[in-house]
C-alpha positions as CSV (number, residue, x, y, z in Angstrom):
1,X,0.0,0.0,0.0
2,X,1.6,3.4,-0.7
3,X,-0.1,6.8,0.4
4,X,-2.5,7.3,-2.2
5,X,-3.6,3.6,-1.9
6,X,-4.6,5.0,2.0
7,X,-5.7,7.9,1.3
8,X,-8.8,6.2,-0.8
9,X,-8.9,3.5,2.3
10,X,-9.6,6.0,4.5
11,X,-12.1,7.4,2.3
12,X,-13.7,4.8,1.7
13,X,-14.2,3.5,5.6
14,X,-15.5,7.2,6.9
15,X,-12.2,8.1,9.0
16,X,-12.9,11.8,9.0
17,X,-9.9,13.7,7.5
18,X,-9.6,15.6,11.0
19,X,-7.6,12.3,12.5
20,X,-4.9,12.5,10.3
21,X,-2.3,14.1,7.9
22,X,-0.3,12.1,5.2
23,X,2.4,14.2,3.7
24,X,3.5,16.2,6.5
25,X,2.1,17.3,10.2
26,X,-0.8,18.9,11.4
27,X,-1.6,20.1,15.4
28,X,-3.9,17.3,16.9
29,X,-3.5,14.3,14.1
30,X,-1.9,11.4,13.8
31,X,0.6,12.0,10.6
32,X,2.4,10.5,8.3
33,X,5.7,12.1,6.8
34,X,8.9,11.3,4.5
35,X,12.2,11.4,5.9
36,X,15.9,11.2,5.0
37,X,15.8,7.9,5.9
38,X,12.5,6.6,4.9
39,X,8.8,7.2,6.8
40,X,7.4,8.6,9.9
41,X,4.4,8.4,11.8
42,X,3.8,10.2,14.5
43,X,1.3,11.8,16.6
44,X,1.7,16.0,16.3
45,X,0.8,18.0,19.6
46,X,1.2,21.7,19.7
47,X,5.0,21.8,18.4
48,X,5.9,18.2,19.4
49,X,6.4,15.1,17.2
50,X,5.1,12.0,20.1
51,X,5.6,8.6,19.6
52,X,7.0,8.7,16.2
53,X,7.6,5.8,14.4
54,X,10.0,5.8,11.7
55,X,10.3,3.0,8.4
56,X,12.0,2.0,5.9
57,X,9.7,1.6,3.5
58,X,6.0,3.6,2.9
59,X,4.5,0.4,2.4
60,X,5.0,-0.5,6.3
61,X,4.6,3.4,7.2
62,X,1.2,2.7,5.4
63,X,0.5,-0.5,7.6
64,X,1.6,1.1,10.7
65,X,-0.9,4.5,10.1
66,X,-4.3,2.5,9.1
67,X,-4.2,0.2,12.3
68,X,-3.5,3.1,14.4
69,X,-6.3,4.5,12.8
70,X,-8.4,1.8,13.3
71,X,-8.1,1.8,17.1
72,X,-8.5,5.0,17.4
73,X,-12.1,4.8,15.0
74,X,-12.9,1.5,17.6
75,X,-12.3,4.2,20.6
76,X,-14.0,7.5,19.4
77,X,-16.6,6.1,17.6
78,X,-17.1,2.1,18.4
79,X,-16.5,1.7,14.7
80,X,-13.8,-0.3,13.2
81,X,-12.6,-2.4,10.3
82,X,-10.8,-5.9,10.2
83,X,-7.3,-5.2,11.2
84,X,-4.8,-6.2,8.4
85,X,-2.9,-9.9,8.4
């Protein structure tokens, strides 16, 4: 999966655009960013990167960013998807 891939994924299951940012970071969203190195994801509060997560490859970046998603769908909304395998 790359970033547009998710980006229709997201779409397509209802995640309202105001959880998340792919392609840089955005107060109060869990984000999604290119590196030097490869991929972040990360959680952006005020002026602070928390818990990022960094990858190799967008592919896992992508993996890594829809299950996070997912939980936090199951926890704000009781809705949820079947998580990848």
């Amino acid at each position: 999966m790359n970033t547009k891939e998710l980006r229709k994924y997201l779409k397509q299951h209802l995640v309202p655009s105001k959880l998340y940012k792919i392609g840089g970071a955005h107060r109060n969203r869990i984000c999604m960013d290119k590196t030097e190195n490869g991929w972040a994801v990360f959680f952006q509060d005020k002026k602070d990167r928390i818990g990022v997560m960094n990858f190799v490859d967008e592919a896992s970046a992508c993996k890594f960013m829809k299950d996070e998603l997912r939980k936090l769908m199951e926890q704000l909304y009781g809705l949820t998807w079947a998580a990848a395998r």
